[in-house]
Backbone bond lengths (Angstrom), bond angles and torsions (degrees), N, CA, C in turn:
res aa  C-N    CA-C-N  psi(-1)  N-CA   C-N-CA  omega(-1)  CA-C   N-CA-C  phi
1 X - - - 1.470 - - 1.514 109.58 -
2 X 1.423 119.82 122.71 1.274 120.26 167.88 1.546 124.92 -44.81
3 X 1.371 122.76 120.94 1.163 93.55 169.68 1.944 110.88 -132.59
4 X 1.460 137.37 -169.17 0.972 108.55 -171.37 1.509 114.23 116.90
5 X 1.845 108.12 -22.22 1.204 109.43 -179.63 1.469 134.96 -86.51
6 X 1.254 136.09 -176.73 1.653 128.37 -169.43 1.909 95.64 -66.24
7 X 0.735 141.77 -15.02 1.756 147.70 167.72 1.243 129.10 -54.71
8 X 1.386 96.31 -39.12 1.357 124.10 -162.68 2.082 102.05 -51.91
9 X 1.371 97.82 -62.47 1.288 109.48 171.24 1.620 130.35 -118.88
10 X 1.469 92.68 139.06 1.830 76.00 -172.61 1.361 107.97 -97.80
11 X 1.419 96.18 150.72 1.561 109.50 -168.31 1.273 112.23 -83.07
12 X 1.513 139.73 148.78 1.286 115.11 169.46 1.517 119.90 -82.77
13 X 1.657 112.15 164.48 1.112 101.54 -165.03 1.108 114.48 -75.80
14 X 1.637 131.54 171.00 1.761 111.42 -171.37 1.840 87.54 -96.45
15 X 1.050 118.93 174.51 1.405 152.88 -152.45 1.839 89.67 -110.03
16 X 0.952 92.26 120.93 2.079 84.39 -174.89 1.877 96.29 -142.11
17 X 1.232 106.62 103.24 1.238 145.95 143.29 1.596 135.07 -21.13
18 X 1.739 129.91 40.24 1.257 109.00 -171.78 1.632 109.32 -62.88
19 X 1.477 89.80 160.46 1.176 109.97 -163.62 1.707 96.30 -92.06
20 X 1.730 96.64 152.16 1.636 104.81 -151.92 1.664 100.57 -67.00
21 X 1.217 90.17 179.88 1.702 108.77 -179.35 1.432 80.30 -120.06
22 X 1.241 107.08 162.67 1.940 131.22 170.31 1.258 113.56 -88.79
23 X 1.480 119.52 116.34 1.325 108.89 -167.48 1.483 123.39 -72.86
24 X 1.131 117.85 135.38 1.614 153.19 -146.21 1.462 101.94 -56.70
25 X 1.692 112.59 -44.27 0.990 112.01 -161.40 1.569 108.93 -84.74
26 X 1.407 102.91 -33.71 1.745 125.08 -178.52 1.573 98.67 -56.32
27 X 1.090 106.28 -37.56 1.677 107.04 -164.10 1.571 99.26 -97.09
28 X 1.001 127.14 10.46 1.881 140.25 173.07 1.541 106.27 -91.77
29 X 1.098 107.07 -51.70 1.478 120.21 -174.53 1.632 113.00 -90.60
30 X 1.363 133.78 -20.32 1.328 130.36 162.24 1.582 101.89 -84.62
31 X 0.908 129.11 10.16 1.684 123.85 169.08 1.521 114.43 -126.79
32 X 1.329 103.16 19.79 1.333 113.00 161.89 1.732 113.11 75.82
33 X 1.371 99.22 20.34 1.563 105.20 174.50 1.530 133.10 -74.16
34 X 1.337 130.04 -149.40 1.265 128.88 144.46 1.526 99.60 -148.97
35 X 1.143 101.93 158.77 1.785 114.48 166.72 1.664 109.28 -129.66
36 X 1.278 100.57 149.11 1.362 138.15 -154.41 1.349 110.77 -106.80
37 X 1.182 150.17 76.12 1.118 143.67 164.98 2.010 131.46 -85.68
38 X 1.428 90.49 151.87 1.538 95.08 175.29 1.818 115.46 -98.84
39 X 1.133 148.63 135.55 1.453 147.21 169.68 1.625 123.17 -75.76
40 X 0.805 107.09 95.82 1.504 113.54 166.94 1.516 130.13 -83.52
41 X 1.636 93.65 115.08 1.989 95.26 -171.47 1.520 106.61 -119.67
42 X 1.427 107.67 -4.84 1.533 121.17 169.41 1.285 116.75 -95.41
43 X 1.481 117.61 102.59 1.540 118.33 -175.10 1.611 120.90 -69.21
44 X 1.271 109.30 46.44 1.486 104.90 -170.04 1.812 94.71 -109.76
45 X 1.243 109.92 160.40 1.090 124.01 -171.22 1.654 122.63 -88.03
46 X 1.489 101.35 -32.00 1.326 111.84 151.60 1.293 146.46 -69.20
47 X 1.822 104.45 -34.22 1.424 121.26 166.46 1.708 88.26 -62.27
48 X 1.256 137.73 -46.56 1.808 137.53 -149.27 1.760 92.14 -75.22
49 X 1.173 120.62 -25.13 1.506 122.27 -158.01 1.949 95.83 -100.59
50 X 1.160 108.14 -34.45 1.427 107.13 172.37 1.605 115.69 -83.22
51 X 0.795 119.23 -50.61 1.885 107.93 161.54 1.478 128.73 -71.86
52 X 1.552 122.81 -8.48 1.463 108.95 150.34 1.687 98.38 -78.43
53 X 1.203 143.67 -63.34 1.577 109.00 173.79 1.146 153.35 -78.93
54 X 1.855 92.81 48.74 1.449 99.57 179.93 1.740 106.82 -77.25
55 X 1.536 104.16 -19.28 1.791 121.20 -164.43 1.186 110.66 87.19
56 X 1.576 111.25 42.01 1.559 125.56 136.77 1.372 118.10 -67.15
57 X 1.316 104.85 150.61 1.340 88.47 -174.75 1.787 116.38 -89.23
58 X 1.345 101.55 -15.12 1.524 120.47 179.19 1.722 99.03 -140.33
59 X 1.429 94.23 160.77 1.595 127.82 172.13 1.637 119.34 -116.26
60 X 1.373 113.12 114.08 1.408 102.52 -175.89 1.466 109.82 -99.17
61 X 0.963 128.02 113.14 1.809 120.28 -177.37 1.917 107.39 -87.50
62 X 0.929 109.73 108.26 1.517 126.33 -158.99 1.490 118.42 -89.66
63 X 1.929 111.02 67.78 1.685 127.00 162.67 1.734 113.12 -9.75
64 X 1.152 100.88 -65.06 1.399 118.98 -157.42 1.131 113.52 -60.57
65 X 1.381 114.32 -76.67 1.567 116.17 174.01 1.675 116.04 -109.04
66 X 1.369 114.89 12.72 1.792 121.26 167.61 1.580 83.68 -89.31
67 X 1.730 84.75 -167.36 1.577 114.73 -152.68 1.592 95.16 -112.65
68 X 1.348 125.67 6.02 1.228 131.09 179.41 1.596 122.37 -79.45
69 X 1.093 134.34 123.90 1.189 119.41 142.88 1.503 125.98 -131.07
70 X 1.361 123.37 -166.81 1.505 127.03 -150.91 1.583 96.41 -50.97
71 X 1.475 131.58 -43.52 1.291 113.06 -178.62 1.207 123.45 -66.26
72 X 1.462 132.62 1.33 1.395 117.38 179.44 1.520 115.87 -100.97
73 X 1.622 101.55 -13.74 1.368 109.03 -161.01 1.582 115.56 -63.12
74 X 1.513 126.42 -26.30 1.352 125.38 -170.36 1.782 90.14 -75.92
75 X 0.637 155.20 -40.90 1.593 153.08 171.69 1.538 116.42 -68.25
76 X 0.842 95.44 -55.65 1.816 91.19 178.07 1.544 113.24 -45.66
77 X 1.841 108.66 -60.09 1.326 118.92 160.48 1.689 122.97 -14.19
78 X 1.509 84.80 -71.36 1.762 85.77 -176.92 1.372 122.00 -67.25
79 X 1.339 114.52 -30.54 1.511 121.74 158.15 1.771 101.78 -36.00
80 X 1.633 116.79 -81.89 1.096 103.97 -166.15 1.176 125.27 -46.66
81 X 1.561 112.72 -51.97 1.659 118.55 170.01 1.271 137.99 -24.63
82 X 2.007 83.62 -42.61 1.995 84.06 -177.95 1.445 100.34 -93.07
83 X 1.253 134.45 -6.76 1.661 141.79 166.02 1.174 94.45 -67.55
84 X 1.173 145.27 -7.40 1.647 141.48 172.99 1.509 111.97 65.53
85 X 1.429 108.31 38.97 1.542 105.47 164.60 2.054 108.59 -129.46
86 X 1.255 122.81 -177.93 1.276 114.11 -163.77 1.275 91.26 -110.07
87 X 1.802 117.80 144.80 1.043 128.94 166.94 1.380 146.09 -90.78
88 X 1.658 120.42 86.12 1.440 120.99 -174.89 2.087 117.71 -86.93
89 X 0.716 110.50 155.20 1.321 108.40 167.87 1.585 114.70 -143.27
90 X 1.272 120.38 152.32 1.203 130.13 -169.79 1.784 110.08 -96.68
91 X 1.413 121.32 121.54 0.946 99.64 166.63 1.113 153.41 -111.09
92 X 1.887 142.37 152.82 1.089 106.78 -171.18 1.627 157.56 -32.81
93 X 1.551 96.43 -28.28 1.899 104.86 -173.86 1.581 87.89 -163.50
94 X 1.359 107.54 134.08 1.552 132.04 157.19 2.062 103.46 -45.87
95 X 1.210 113.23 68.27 1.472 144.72 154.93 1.398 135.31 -96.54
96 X 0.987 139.68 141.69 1.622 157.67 -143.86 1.775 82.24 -97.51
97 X 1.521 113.11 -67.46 1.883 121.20 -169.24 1.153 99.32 -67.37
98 X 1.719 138.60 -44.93 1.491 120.62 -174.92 1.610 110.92 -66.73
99 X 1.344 120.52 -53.36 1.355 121.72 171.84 1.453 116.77 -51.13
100 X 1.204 131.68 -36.77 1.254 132.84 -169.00 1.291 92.37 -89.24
101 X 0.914 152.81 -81.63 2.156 148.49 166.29 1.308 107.45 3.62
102 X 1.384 102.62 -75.67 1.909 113.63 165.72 1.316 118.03 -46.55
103 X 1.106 123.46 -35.25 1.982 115.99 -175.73 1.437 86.19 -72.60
104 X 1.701 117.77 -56.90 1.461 112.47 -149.12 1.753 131.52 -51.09
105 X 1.941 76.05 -26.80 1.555 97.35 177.91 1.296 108.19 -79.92
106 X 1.023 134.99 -24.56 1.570 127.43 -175.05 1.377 129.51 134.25
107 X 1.394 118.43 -0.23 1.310 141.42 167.42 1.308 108.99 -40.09
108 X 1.586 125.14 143.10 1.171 138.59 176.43 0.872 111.35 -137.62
109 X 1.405 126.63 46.16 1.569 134.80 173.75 1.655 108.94 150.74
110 X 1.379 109.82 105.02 1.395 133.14 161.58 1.617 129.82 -52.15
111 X 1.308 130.85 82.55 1.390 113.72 176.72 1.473 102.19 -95.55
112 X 1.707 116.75 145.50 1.554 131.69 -152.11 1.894 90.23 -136.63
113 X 1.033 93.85 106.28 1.725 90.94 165.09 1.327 120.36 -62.13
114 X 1.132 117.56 167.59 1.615 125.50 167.92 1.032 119.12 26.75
115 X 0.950 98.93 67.08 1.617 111.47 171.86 1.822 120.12 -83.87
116 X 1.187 156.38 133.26 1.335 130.72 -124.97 1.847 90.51 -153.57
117 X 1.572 94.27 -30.30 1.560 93.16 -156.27 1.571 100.00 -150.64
118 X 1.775 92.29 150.70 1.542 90.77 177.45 1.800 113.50 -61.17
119 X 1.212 119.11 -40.05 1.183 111.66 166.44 1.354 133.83 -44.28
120 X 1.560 123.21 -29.88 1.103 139.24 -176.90 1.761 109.44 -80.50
121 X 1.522 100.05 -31.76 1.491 106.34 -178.03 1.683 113.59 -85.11
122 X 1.044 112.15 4.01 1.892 118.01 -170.84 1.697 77.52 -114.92
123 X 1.357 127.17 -49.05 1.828 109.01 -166.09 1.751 89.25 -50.30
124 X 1.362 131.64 -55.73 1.146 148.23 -159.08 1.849 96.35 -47.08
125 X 1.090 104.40 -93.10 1.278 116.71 166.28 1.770 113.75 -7.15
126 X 1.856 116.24 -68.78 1.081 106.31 178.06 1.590 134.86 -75.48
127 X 1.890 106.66 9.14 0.962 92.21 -171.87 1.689 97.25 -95.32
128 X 1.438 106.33 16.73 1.765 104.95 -165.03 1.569 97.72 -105.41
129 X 1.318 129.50 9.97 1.477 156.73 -131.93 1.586 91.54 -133.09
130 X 1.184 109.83 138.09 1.801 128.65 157.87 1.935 117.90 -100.13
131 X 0.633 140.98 126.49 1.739 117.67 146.05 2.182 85.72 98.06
132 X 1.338 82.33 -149.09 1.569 100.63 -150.82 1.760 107.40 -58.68
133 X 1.317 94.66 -17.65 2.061 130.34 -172.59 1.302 118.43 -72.01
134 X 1.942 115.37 -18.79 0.828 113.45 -163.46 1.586 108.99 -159.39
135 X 1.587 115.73 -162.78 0.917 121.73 147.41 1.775 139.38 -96.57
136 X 1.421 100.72 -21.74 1.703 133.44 -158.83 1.430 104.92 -56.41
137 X 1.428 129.16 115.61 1.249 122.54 164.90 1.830 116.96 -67.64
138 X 1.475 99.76 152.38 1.563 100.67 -170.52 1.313 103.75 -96.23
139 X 1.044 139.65 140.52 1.761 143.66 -131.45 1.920 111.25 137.35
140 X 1.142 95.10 62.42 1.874 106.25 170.87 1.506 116.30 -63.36
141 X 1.226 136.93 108.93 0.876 125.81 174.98 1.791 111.15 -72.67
142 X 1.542 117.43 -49.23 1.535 113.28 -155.73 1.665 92.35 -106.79
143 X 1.245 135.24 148.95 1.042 139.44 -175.71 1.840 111.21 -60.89
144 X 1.234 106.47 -25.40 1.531 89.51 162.86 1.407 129.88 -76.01
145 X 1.337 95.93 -16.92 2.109 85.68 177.83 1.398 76.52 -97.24
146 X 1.174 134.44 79.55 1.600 114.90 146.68 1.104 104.62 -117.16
147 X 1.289 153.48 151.96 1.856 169.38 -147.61 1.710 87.26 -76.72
148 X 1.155 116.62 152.41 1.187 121.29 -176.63 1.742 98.40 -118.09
149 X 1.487 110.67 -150.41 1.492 110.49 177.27 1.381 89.80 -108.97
150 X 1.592 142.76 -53.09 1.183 132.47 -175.22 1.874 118.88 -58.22
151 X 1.200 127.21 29.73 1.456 136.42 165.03 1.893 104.39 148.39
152 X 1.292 100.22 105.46 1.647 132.80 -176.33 1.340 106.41 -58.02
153 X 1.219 110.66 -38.25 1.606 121.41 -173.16 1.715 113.31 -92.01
154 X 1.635 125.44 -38.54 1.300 110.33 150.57 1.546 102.29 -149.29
155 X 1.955 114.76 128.18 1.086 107.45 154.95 1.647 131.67 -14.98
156 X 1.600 97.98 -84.29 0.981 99.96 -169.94 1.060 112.14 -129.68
157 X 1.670 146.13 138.62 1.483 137.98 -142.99 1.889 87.61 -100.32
158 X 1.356 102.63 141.94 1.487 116.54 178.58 1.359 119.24 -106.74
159 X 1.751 109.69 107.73 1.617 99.11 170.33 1.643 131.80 -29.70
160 X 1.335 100.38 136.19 1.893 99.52 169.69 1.458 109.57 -109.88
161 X 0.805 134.29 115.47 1.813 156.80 -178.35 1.388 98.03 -100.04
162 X 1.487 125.67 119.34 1.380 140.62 162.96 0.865 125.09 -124.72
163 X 1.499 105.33 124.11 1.935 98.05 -174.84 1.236 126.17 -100.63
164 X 1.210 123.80 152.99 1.335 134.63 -155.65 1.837 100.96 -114.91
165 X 1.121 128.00 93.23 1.481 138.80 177.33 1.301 125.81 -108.22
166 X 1.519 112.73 -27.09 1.634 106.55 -173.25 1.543 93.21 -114.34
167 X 1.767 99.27 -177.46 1.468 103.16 -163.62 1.643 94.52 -93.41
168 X 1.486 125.11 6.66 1.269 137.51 -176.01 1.662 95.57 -92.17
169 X 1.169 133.89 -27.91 1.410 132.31 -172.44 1.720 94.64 -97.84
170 X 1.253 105.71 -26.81 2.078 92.78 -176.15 1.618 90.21 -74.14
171 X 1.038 117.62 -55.67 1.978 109.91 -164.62 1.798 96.60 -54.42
172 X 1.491 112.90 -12.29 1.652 90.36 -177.97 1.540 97.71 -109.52
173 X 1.033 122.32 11.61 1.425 100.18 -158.94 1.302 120.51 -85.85
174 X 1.591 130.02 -5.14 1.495 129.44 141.71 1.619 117.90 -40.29
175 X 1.179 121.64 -55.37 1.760 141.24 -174.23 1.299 89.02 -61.63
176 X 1.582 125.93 -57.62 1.418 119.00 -156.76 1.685 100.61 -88.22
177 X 0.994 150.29 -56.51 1.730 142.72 152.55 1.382 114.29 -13.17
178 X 1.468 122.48 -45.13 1.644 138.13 -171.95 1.628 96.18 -78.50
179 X 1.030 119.09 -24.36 1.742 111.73 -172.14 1.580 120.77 -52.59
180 X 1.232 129.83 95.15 1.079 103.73 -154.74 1.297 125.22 -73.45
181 X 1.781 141.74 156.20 1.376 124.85 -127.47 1.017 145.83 125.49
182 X 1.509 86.35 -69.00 1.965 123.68 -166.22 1.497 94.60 -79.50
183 X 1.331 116.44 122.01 1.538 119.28 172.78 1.491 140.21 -98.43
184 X 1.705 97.16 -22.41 1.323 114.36 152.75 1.848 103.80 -160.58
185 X 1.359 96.84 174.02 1.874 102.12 175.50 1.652 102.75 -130.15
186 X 1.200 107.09 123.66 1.253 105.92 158.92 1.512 139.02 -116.46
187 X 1.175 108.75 142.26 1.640 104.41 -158.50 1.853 96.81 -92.29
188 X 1.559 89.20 142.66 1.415 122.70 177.26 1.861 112.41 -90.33
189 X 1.133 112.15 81.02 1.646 121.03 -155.30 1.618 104.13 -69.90
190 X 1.490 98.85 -35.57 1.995 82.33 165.62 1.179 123.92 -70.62
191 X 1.598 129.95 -71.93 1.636 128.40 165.61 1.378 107.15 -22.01
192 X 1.184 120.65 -61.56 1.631 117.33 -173.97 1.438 110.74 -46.42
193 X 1.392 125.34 -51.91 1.264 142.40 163.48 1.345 109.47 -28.63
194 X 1.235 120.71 -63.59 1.266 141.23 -179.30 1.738 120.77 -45.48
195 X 1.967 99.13 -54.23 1.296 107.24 -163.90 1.495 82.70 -70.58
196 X 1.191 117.74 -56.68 1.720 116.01 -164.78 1.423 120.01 -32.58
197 X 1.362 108.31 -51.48 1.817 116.57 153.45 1.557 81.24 133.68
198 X 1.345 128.40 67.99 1.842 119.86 -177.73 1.513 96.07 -161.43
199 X 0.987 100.93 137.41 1.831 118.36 170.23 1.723 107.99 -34.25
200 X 1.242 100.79 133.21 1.585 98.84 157.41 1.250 127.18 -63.33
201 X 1.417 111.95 -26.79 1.527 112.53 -177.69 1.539 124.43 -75.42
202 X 1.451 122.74 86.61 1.609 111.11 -157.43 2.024 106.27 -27.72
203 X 1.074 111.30 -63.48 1.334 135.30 -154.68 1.930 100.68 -33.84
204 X 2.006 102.80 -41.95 1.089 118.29 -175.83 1.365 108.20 -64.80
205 X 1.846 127.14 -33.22 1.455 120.85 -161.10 1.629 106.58 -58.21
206 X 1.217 114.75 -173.77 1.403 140.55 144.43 1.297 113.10 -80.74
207 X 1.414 105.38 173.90 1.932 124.62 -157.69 1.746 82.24 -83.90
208 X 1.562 120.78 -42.55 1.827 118.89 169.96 1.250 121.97 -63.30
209 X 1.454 108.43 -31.10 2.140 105.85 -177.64 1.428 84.61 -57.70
210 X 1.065 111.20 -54.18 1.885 118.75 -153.31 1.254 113.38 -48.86
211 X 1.291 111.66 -51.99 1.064 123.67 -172.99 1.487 120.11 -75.12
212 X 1.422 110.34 -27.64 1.608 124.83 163.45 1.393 98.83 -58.82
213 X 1.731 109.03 -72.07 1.528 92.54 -148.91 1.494 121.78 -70.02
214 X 1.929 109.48 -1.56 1.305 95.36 163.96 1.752 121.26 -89.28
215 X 1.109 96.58 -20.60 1.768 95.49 147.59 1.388 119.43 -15.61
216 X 1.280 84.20 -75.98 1.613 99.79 -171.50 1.647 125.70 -73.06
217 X 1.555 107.00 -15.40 1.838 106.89 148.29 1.442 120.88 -83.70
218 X 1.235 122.06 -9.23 0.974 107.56 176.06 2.135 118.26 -102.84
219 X 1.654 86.71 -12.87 1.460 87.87 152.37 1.446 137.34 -63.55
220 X 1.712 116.87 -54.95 1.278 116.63 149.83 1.464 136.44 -49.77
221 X 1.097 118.21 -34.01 1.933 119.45 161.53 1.347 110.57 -39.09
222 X 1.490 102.44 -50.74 1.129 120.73 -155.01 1.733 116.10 -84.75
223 X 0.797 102.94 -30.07 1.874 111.40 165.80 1.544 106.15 -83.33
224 X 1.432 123.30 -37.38 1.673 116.16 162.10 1.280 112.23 -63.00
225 X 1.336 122.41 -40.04 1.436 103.30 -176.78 1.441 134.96 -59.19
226 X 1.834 101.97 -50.46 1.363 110.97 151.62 1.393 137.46 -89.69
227 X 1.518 97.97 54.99 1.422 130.50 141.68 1.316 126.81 -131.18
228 X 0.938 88.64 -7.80 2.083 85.59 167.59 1.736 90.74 92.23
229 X 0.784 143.49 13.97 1.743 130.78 172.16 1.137 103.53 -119.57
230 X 1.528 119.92 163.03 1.728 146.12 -171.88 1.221 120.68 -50.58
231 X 1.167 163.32 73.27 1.311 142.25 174.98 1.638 109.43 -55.94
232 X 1.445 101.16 145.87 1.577 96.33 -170.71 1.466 91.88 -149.18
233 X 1.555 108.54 165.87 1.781 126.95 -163.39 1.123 108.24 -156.57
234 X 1.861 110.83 113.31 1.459 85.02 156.14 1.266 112.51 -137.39
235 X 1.615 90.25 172.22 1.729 131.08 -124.18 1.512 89.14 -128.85
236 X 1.321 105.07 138.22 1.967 87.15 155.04 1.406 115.97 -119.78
237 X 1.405 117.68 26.98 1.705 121.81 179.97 1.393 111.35 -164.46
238 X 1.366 89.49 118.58 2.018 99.13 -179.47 1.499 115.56 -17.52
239 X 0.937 139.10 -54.80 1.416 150.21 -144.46 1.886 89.38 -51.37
240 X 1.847 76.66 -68.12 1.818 95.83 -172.67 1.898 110.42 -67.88
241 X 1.197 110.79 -20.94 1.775 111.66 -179.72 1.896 95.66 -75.46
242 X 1.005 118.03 -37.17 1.655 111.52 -157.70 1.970 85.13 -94.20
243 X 1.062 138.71 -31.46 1.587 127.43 -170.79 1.719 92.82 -86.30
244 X 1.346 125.41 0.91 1.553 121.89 161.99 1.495 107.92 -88.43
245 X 1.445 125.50 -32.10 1.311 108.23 -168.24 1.538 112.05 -98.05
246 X 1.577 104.26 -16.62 1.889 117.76 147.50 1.081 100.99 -40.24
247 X 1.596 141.28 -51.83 1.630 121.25 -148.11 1.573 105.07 -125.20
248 X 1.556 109.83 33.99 1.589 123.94 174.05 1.523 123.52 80.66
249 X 1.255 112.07 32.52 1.367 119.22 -171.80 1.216 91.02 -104.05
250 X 1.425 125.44 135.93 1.523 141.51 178.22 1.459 128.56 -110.00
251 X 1.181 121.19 4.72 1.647 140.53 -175.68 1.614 100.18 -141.46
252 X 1.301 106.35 109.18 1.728 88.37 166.12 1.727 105.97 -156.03
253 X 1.271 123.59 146.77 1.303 128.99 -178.73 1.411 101.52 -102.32
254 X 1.407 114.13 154.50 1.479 130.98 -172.45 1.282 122.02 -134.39
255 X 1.058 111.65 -5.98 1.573 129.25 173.20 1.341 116.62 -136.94
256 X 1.463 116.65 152.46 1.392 122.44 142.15 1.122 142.69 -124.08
257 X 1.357 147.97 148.43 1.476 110.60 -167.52 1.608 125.20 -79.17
258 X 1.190 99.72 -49.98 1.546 101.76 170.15 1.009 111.58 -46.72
259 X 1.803 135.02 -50.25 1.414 118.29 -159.21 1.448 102.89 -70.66
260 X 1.263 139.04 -22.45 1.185 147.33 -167.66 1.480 114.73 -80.69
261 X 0.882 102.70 -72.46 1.681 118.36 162.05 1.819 102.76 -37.89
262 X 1.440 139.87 -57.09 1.438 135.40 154.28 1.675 128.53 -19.88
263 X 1.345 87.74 -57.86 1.572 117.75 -159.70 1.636 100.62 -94.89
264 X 1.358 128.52 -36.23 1.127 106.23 148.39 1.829 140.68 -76.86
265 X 1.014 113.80 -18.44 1.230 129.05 -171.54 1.849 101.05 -87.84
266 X 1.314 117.46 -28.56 1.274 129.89 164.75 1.683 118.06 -69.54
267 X 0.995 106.50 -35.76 1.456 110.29 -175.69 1.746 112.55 -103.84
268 X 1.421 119.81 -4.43 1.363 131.86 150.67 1.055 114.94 -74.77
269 X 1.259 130.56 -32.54 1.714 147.29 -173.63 1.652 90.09 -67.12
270 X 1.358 110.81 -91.32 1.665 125.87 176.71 1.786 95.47 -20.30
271 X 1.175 139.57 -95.82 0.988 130.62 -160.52 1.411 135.60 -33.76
272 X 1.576 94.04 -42.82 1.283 99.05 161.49 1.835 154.42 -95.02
273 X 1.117 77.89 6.64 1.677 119.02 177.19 1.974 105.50 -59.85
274 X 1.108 136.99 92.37 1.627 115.16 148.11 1.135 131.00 -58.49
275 X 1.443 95.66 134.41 1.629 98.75 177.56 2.127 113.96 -56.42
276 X 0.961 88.09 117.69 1.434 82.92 150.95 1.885 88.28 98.54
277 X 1.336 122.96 -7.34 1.797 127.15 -161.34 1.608 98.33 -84.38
């Protein structure tokens, strides 16, 4: 039997690389858009697949205070993806390993809590960074964050979203908007609530909380704007997501799942309830 021929051994297959797309959201906000997102605090893959097709434009899967962590994220992702919306997640702590976990999995946009200081917002920045740019070790987990041929060092560059919550992040938040990097900031309206010294519950403030804490959204808009990056809000009900993008806010969520899933299942309950049964 002949032997010697191309059969003989199998070759492995080569590793083939499409070349990146521009991320969706980056290219939303340099054309003067806004994007629309839904919040995800239920790590299920189905709840993740039904709110990217609600026609959000993004899905936030929520580290911090959701039920998610680094192991769910390579699945959830693709959930959203194939729901045809883009996948950001928030992560627990302004970290080099939480940010780098999240890129590896497939994230296309970093949200970083508490962010306080311009210094704090450039660590942020480099951990979303490969090579000389950053801090981020290179380690792809899902074949889409893997380096493409059009830039070796990162497929595709990933928004950084920083939020602005304490009254220590409003006195910086010119320094921290100016960082260069930083693509939008979004304010965290309860904590902020909080640092200010006023109830989270609007309804609870005074005619002054009110008037402070919109102070203080319209301070951050306002240092993103004249910088050229996103101001963003979140909201967990249209009413309040669409009267943010009335007053120049460019990132805003409109749903959540849990609160929704609560608030409906609560108010189906009530209806059907007899008095007195």
């Amino acid at each position: 039997m002949a032997t010697g021929g191309p059969t003989d051994a199998l070759d492995p297959m080569p590793i083939r690389h499409a070349t990146p797309a521009p991320n969706p959201l980056l290219e939303r906000w340099r054309g003067g858009g806004s994007v629309l997102a839904a919040w995800l605090t239920v790590p299920d893959v189905v709840v993740a697949e039904m709110l990217a097709g609600s026609g959000a434009d993004a899905v936030v899967v929520d580290q911090q205070h959701g039920g998610a962590t680094a192991r769910d994220l390579a699945a959830l992702f693709m959930a959203i993806e194939g729901g045809g919306a883009v996948a950001i997640t928030r992560v627990p702590e302004n970290s080099v390993a939480a940010i780098g976990r999240s890129l590896d999995a497939g994230a296309l946009a970093i949200i970083v809590p508490m962010v306080n200081t311009a210094e704090e917002a450039a660590a942020a920045v480099a951990a979303c960074r490969h090579g000389a740019a950053g801090t981020r070790s290179h380690g792809p987990l899902r074949p889409r964050a893997m380096p493409g041929p059009a830039d070796p060092a990162d497929p595709v560059r990933a928004a950084v979203i920083l939020q602005i919550e304490t009254t220590t992040g409003l006195a910086n938040v010119v320094a921290i908007a100016s960082t260069p990097g930083v693509d939008a900031l979004l304010v965290g309206p309860n904590d902020l609530a909080l640092s200010l010294g006023m109830p989270v519950d609007p309804s609870a403030r005074s005619a002054g909380d009110r008037r402070r804490h919109a102070e203080a959204l319209d301070l951050v808009r306002d240092a993103c704007v004249s910088r050229g990056i996103a101001a963003g809000m979140y909201c967990t009900d249209g009413a309040a997501a669409r009267a943010c993008l009335e007053s120049g806010f460019r990132f805003v969520s409109a749903a959540t799942d849990a609160v929704i899933l609560a608030q409906g299942v609560r108010r189906e309950i009530e209806r059907t309830r007899v008095p007195g049964a």
